[in-house]
Backbone as XML, in Angstrom:
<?xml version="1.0"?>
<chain id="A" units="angstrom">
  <residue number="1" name="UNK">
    <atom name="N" x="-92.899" y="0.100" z="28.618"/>
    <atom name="CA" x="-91.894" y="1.046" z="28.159"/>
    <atom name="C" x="-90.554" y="0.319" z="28.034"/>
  </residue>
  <residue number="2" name="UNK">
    <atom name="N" x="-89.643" y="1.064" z="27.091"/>
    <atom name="CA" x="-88.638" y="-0.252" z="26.601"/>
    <atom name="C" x="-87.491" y="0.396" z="27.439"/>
  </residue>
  <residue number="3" name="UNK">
    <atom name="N" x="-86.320" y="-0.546" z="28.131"/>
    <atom name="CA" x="-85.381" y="0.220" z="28.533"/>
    <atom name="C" x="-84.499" y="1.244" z="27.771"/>
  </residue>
  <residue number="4" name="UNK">
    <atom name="N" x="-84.165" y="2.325" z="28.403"/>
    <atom name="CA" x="-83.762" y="3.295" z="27.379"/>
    <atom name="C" x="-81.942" y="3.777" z="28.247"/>
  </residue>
  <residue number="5" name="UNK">
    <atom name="N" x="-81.065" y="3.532" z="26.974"/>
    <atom name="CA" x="-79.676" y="3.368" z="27.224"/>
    <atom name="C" x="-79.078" y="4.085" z="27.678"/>
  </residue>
  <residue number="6" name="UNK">
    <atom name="N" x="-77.890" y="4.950" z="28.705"/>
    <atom name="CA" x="-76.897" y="5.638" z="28.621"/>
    <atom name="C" x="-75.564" y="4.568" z="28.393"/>
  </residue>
  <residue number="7" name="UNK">
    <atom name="N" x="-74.510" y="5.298" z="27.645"/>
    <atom name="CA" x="-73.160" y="4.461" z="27.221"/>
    <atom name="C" x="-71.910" y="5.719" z="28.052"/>
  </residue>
  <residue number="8" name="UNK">
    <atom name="N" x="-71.828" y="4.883" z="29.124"/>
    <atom name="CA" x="-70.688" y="6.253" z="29.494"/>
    <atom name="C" x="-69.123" y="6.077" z="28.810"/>
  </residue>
  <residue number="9" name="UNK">
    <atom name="N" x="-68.393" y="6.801" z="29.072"/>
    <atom name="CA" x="-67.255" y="7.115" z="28.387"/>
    <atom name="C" x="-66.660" y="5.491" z="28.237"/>
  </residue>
  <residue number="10" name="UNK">
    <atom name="N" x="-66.383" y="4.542" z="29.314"/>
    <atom name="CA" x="-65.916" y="3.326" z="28.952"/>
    <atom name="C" x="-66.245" y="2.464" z="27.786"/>
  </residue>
  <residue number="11" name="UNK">
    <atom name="N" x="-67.787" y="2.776" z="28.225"/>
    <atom name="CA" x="-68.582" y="1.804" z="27.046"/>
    <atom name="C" x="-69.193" y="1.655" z="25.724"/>
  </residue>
  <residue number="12" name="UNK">
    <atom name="N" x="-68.538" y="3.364" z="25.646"/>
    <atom name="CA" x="-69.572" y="4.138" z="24.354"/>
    <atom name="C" x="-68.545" y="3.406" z="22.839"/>
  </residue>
  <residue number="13" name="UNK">
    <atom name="N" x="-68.561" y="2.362" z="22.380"/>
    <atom name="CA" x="-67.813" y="1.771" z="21.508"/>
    <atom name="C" x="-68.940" y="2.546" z="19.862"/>
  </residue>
  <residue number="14" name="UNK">
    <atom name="N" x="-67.925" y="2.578" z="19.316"/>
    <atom name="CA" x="-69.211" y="2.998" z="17.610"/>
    <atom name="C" x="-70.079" y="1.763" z="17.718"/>
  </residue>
  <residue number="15" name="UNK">
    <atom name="N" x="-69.472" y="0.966" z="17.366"/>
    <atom name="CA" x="-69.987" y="-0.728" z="16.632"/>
    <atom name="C" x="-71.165" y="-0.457" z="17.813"/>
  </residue>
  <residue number="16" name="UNK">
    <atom name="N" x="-70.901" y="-1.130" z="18.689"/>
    <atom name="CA" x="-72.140" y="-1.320" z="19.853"/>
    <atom name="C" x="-73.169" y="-0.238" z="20.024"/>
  </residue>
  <residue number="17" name="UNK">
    <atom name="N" x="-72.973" y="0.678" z="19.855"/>
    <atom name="CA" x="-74.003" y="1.423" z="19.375"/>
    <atom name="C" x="-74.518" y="2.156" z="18.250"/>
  </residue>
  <residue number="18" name="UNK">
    <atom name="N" x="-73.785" y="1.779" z="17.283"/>
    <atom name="CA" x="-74.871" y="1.905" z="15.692"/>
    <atom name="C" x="-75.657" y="0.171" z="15.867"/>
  </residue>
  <residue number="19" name="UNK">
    <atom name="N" x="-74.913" y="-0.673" z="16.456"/>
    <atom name="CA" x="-75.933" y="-2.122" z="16.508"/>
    <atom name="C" x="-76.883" y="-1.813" z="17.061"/>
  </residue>
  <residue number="20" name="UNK">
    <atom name="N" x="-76.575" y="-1.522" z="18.419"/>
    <atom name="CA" x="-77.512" y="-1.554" z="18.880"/>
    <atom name="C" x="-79.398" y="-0.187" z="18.401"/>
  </residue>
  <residue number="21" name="UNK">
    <atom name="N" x="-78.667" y="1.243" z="18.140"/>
    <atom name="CA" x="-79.445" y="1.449" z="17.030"/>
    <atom name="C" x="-79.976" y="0.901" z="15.752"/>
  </residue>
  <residue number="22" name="UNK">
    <atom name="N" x="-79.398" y="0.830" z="15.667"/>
    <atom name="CA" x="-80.374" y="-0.728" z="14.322"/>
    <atom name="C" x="-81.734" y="-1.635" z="14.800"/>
  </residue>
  <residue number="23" name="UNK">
    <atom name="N" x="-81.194" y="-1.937" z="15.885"/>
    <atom name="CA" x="-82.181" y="-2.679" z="16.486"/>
    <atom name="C" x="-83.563" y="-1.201" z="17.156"/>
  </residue>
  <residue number="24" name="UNK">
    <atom name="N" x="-83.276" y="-0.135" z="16.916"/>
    <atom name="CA" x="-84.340" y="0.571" z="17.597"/>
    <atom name="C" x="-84.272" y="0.967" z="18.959"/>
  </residue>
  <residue number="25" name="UNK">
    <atom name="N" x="-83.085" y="0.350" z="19.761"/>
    <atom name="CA" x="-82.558" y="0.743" z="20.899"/>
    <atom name="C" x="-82.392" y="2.113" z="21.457"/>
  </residue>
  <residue number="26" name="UNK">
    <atom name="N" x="-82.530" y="2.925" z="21.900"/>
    <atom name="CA" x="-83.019" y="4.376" z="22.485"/>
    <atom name="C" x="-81.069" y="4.223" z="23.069"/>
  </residue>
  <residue number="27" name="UNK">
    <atom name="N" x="-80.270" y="4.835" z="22.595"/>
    <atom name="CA" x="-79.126" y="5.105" z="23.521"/>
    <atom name="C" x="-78.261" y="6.330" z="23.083"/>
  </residue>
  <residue number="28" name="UNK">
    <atom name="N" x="-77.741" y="6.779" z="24.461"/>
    <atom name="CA" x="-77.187" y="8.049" z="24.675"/>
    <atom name="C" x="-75.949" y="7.646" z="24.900"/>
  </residue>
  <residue number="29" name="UNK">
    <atom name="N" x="-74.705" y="8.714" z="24.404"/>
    <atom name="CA" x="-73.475" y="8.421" z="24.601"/>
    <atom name="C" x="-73.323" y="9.264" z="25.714"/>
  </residue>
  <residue number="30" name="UNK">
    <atom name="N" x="-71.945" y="8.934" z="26.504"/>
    <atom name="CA" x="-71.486" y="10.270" z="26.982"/>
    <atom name="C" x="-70.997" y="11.302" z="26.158"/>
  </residue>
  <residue number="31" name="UNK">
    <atom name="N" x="-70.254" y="10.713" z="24.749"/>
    <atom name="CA" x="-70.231" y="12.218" z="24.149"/>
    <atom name="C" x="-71.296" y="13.030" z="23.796"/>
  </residue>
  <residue number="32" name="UNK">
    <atom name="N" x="-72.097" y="12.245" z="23.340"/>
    <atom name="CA" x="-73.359" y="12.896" z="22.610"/>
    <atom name="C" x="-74.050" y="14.058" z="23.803"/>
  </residue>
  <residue number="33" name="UNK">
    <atom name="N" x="-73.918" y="13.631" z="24.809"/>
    <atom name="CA" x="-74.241" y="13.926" z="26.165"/>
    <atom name="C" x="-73.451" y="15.267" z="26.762"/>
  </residue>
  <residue number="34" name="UNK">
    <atom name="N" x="-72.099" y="15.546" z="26.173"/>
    <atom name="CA" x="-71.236" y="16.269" z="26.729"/>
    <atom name="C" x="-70.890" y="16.097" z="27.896"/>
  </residue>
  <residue number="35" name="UNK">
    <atom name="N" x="-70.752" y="14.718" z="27.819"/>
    <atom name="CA" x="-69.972" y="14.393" z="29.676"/>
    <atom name="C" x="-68.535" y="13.700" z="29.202"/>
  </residue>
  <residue number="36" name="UNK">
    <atom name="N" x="-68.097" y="14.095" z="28.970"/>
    <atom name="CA" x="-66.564" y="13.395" z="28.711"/>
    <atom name="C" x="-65.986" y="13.939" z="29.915"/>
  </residue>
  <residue number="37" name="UNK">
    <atom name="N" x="-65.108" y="13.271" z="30.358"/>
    <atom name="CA" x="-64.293" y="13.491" z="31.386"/>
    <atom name="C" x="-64.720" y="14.202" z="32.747"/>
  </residue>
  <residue number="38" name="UNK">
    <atom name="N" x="-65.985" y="13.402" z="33.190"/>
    <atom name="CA" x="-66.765" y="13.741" z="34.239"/>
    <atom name="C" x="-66.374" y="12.241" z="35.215"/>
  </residue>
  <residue number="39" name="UNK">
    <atom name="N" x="-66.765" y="12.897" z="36.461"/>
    <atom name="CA" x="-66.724" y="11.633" z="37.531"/>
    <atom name="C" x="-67.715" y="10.900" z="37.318"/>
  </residue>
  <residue number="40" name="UNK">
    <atom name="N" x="-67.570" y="8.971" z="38.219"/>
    <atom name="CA" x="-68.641" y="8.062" z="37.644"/>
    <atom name="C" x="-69.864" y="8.560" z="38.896"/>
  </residue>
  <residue number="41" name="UNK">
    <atom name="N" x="-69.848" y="9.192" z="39.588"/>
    <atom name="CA" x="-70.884" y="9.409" z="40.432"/>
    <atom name="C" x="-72.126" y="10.725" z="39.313"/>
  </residue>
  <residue number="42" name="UNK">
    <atom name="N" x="-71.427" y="11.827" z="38.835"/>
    <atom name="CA" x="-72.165" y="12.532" z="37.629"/>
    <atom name="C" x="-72.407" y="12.009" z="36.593"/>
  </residue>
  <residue number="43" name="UNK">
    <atom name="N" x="-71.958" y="10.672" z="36.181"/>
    <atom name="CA" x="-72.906" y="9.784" z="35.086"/>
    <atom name="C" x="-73.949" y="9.247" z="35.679"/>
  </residue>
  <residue number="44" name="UNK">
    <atom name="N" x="-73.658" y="8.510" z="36.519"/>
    <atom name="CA" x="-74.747" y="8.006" z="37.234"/>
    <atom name="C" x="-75.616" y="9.080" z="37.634"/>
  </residue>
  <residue number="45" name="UNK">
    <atom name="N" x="-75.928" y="9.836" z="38.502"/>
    <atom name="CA" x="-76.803" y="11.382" z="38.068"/>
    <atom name="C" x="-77.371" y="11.667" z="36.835"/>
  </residue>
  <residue number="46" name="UNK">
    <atom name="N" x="-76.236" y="11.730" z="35.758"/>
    <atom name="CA" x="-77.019" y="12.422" z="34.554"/>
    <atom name="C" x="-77.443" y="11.345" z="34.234"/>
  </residue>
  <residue number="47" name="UNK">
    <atom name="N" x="-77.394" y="9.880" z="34.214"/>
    <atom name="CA" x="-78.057" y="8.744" z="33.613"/>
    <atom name="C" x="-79.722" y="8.963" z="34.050"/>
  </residue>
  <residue number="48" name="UNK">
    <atom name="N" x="-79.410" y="9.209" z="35.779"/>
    <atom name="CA" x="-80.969" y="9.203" z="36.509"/>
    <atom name="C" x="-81.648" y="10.067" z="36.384"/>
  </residue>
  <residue number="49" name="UNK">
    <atom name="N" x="-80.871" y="11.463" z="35.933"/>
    <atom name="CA" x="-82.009" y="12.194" z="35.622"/>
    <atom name="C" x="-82.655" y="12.342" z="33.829"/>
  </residue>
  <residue number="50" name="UNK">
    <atom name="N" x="-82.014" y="11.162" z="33.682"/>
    <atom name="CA" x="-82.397" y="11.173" z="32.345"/>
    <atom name="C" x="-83.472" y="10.331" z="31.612"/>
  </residue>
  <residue number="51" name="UNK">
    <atom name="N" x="-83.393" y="9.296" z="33.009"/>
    <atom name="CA" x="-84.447" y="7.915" z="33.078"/>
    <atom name="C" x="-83.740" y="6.736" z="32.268"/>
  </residue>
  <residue number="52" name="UNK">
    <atom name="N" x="-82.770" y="6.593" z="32.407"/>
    <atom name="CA" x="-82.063" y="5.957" z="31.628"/>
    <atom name="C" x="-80.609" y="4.986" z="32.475"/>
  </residue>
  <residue number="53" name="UNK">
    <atom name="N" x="-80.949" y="3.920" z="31.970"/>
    <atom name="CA" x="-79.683" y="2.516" z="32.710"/>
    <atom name="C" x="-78.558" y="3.113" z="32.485"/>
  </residue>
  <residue number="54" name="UNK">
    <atom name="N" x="-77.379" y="2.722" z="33.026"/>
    <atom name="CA" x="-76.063" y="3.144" z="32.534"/>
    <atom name="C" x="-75.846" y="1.486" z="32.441"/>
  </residue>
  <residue number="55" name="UNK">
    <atom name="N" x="-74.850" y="2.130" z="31.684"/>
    <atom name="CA" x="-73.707" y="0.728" z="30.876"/>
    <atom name="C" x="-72.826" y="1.143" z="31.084"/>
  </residue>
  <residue number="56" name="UNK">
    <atom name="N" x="-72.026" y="0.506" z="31.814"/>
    <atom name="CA" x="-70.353" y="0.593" z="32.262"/>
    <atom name="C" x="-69.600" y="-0.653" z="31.722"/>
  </residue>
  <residue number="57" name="UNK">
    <atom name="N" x="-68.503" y="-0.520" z="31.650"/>
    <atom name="CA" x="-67.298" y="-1.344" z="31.940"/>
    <atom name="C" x="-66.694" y="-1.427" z="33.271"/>
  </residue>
  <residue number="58" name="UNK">
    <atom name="N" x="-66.495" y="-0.219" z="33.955"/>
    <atom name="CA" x="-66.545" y="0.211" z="35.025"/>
    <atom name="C" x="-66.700" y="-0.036" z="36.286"/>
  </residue>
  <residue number="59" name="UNK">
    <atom name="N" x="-66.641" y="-2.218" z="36.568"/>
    <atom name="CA" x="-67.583" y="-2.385" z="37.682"/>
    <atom name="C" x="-67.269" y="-2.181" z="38.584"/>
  </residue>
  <residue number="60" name="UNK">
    <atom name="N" x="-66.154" y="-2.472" z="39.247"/>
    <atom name="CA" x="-65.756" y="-1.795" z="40.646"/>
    <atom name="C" x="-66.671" y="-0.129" z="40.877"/>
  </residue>
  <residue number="61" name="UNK">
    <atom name="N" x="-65.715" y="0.404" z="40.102"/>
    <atom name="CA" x="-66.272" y="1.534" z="40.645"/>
    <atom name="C" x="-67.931" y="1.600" z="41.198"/>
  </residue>
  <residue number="62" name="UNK">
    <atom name="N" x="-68.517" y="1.203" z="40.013"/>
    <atom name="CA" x="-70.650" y="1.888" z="39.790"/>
    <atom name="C" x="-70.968" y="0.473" z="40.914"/>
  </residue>
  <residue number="63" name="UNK">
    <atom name="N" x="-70.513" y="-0.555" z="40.535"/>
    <atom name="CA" x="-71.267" y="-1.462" z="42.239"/>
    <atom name="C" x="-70.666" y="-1.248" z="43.195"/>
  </residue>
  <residue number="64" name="UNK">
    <atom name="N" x="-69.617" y="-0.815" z="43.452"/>
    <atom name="CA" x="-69.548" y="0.465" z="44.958"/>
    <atom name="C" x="-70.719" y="1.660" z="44.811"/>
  </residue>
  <residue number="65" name="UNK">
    <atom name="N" x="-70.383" y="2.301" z="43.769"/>
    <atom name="CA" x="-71.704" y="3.741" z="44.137"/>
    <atom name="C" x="-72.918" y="3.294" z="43.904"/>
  </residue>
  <residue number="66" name="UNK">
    <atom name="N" x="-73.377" y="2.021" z="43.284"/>
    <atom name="CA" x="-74.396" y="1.441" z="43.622"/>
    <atom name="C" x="-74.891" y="1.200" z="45.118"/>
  </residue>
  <residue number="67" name="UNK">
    <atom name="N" x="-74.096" y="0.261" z="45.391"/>
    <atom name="CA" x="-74.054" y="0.048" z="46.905"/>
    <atom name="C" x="-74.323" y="1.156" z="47.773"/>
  </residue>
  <residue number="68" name="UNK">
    <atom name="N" x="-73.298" y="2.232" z="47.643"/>
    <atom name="CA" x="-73.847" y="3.831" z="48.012"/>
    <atom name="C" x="-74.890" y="4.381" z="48.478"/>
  </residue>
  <residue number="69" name="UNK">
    <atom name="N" x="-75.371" y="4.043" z="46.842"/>
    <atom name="CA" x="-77.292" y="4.836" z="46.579"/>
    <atom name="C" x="-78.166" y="4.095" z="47.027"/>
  </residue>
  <residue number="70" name="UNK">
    <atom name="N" x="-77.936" y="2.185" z="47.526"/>
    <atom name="CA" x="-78.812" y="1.557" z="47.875"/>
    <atom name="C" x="-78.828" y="1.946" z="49.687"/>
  </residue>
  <residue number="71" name="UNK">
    <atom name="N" x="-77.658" y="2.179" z="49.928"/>
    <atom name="CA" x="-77.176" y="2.711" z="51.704"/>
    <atom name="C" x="-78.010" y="3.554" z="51.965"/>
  </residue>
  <residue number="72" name="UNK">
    <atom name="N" x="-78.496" y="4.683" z="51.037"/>
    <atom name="CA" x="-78.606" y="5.740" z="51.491"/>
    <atom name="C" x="-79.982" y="5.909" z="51.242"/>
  </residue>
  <residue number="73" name="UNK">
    <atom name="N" x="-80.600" y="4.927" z="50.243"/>
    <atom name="CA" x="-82.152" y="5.173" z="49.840"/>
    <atom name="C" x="-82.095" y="6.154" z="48.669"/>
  </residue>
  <residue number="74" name="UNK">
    <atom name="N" x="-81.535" y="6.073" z="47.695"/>
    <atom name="CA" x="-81.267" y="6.780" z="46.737"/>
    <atom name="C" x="-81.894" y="6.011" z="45.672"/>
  </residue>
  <residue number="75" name="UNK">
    <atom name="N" x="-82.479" y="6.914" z="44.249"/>
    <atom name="CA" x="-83.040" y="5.949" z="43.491"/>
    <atom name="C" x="-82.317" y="6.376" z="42.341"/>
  </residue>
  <residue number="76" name="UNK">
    <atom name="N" x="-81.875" y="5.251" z="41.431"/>
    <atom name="CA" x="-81.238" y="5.296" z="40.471"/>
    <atom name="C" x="-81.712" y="5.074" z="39.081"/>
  </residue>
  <residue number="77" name="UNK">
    <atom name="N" x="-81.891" y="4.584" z="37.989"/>
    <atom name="CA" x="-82.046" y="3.988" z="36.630"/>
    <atom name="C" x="-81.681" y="3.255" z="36.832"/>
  </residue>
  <residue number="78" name="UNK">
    <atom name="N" x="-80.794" y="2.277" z="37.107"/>
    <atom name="CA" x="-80.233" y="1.023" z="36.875"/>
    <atom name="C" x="-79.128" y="1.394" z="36.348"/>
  </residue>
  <residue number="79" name="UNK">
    <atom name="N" x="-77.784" y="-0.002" z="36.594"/>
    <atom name="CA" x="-76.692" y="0.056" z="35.924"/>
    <atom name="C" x="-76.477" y="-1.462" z="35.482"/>
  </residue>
  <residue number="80" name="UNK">
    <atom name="N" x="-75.750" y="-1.015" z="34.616"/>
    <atom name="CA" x="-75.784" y="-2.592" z="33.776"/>
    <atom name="C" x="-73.838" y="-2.867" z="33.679"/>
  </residue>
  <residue number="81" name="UNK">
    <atom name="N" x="-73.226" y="-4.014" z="34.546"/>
    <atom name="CA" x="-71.788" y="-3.945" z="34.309"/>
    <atom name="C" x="-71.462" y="-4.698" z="33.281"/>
  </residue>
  <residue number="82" name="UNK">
    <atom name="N" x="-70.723" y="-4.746" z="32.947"/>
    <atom name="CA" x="-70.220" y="-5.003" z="31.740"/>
    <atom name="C" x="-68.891" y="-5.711" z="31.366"/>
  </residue>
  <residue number="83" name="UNK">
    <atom name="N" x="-67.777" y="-6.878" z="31.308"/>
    <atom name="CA" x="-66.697" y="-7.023" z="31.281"/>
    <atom name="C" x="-66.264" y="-6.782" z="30.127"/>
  </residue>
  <residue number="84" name="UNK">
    <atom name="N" x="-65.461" y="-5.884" z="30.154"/>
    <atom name="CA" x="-64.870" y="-5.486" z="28.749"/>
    <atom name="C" x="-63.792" y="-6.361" z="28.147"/>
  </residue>
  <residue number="85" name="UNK">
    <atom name="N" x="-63.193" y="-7.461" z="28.817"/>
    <atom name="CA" x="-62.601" y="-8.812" z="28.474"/>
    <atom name="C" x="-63.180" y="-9.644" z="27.878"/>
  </residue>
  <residue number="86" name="UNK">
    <atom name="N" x="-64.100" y="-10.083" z="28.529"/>
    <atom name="CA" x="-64.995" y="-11.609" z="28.267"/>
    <atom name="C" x="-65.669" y="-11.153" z="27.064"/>
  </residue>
  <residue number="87" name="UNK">
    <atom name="N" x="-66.045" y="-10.732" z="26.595"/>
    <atom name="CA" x="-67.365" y="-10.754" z="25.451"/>
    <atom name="C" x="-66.743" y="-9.862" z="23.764"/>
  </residue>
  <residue number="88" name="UNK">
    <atom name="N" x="-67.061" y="-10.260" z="22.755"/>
    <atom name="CA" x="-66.877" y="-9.397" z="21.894"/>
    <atom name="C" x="-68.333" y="-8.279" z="21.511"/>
  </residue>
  <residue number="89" name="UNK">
    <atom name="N" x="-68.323" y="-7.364" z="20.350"/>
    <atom name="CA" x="-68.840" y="-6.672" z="20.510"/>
    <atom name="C" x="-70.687" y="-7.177" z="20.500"/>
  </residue>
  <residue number="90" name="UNK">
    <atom name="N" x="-70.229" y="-8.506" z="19.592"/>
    <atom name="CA" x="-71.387" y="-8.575" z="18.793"/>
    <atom name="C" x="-71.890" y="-9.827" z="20.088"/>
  </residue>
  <residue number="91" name="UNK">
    <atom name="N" x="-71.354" y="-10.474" z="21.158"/>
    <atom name="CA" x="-71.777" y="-10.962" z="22.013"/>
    <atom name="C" x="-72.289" y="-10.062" z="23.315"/>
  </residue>
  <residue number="92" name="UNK">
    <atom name="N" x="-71.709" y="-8.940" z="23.292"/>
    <atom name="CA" x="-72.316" y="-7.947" z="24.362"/>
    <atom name="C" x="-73.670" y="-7.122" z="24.062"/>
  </residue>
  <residue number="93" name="UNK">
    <atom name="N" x="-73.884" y="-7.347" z="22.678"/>
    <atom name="CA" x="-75.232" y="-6.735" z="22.085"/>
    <atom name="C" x="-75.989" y="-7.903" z="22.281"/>
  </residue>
  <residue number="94" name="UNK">
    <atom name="N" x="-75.542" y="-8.634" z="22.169"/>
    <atom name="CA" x="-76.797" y="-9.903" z="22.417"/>
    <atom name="C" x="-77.328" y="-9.840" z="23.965"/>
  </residue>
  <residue number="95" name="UNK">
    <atom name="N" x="-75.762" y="-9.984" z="24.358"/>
    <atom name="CA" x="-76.413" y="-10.258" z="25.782"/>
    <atom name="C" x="-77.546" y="-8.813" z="26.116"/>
  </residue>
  <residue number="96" name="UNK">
    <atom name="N" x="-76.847" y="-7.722" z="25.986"/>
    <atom name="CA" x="-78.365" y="-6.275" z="26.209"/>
    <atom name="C" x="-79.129" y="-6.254" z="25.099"/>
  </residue>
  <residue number="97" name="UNK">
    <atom name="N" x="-79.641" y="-7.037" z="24.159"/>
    <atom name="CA" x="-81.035" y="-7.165" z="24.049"/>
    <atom name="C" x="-81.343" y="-8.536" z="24.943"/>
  </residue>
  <residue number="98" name="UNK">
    <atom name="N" x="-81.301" y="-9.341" z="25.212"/>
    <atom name="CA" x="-81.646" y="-10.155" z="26.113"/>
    <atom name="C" x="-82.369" y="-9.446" z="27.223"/>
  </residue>
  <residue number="99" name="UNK">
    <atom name="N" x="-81.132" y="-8.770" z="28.171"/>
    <atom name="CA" x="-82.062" y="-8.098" z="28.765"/>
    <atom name="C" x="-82.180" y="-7.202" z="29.058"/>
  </residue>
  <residue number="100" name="UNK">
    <atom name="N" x="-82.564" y="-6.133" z="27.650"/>
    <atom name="CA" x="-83.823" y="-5.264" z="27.526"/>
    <atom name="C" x="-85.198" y="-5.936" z="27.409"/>
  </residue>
  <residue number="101" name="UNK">
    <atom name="N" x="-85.000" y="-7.121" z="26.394"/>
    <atom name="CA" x="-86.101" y="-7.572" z="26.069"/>
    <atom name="C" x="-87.136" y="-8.245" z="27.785"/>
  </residue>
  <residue number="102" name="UNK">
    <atom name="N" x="-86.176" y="-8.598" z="28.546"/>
    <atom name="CA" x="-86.528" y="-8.846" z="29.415"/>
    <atom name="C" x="-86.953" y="-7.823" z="30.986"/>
  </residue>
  <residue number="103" name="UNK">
    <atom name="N" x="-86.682" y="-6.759" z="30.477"/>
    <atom name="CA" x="-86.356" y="-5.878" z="31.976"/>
    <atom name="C" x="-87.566" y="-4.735" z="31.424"/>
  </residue>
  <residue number="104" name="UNK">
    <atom name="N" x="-88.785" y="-4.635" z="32.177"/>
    <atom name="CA" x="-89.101" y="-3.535" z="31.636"/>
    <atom name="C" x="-88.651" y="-2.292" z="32.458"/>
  </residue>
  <residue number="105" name="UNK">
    <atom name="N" x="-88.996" y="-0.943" z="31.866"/>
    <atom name="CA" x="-87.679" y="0.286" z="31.893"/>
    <atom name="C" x="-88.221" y="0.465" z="33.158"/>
  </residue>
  <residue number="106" name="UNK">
    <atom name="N" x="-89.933" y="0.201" z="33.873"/>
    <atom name="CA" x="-90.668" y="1.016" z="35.420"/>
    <atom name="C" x="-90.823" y="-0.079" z="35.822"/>
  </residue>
  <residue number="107" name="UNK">
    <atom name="N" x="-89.630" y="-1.170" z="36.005"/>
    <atom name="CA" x="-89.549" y="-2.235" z="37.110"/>
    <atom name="C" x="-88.721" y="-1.432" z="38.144"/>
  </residue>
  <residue number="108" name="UNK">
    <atom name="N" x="-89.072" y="-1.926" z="39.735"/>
    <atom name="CA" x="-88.531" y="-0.845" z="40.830"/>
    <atom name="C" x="-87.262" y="-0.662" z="40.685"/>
  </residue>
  <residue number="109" name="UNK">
    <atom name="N" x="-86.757" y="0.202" z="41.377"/>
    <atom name="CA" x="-84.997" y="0.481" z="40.944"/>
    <atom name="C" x="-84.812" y="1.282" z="42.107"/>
  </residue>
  <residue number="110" name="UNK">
    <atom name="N" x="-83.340" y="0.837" z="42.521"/>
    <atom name="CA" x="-82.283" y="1.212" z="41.826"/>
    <atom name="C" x="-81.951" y="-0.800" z="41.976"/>
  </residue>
  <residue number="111" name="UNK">
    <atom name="N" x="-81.741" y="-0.730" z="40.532"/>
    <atom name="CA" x="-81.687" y="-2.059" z="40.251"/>
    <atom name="C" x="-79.764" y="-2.683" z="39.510"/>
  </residue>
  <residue number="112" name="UNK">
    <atom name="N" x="-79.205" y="-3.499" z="39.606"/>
    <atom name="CA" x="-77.719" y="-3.501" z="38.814"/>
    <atom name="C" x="-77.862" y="-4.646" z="37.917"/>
  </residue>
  <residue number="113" name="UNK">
    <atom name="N" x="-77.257" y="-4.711" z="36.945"/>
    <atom name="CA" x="-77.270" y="-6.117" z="36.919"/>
    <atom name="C" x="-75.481" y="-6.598" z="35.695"/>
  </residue>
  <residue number="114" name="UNK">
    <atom name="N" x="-75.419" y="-7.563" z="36.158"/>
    <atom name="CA" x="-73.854" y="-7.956" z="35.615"/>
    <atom name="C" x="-74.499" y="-8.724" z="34.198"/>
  </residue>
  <residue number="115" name="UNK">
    <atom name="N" x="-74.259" y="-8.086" z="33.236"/>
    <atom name="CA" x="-74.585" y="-9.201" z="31.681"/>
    <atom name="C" x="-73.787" y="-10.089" z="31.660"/>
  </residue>
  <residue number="116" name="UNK">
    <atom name="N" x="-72.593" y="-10.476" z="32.329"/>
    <atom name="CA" x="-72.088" y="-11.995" z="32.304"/>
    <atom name="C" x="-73.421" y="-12.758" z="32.715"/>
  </residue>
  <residue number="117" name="UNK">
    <atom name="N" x="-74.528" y="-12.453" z="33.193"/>
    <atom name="CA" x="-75.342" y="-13.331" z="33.763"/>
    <atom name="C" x="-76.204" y="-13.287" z="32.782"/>
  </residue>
  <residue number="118" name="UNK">
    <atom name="N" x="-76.573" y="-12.634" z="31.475"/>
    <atom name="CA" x="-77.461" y="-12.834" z="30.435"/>
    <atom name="C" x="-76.779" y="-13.770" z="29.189"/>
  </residue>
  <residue number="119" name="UNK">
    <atom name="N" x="-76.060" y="-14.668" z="29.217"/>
    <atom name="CA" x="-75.205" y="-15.351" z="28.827"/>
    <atom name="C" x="-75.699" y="-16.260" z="27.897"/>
  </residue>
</chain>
């Protein structure tokens, strides 16, 4: 099963996700979603109950409430951080097909992972 996207409010850029649709990529915005201006603990929720990674910019915050959900035995989708400095658009799509192509979606979780490291 292929990983399947949430883009919360930080990360939901057009470009990066009509690309990444192109490619066949399964992704949800937060608008599309009707979560605009929700806390990052209810993305993360609506991501998990959706079966679906989140993509942040966001990292402080989601690898603290990562950390959280791993404290507590909580199971998540995965979150994927993101530096919204370092990369342009068309290098941050590379790096998440990298690894989508690499991550399948029912590997155990609650799993994080920083795409500076799919580089």
């Amino acid at each position: 099963m292929t990983l399947r996207l949430y883009l919360d409010e930080d990360a939901m850029r057009h470009s990066l996700v009509r690309a990444l649709r192109a490619r066949g990529i399964d992704v949800l915005t937060a608008l599309e979603a009707g979560m605009i201006e929700r806390d990052d603990r209810a993305h993360l929720e609506y991501a998990t109950e959706q079966g679906r990674a989140l993509c942040t910019f966001n990292v402080g915050d989601f690898y603290q409430l990562h950390n959280e959900y791993v404290a507590q035995g909580r199971w998540h989708a995965g979150i994927i951080l993101m530096q919204q400095q370092s990369c342009s658009v068309g290098e941050v799509l590379r790096r998440l097909l990298r690894l989508i192509a690499s991550k399948p979606a029912n590997e155990i979780t609650p799993w994080i992972e920083f795409l500076s490291a799919w580089g």
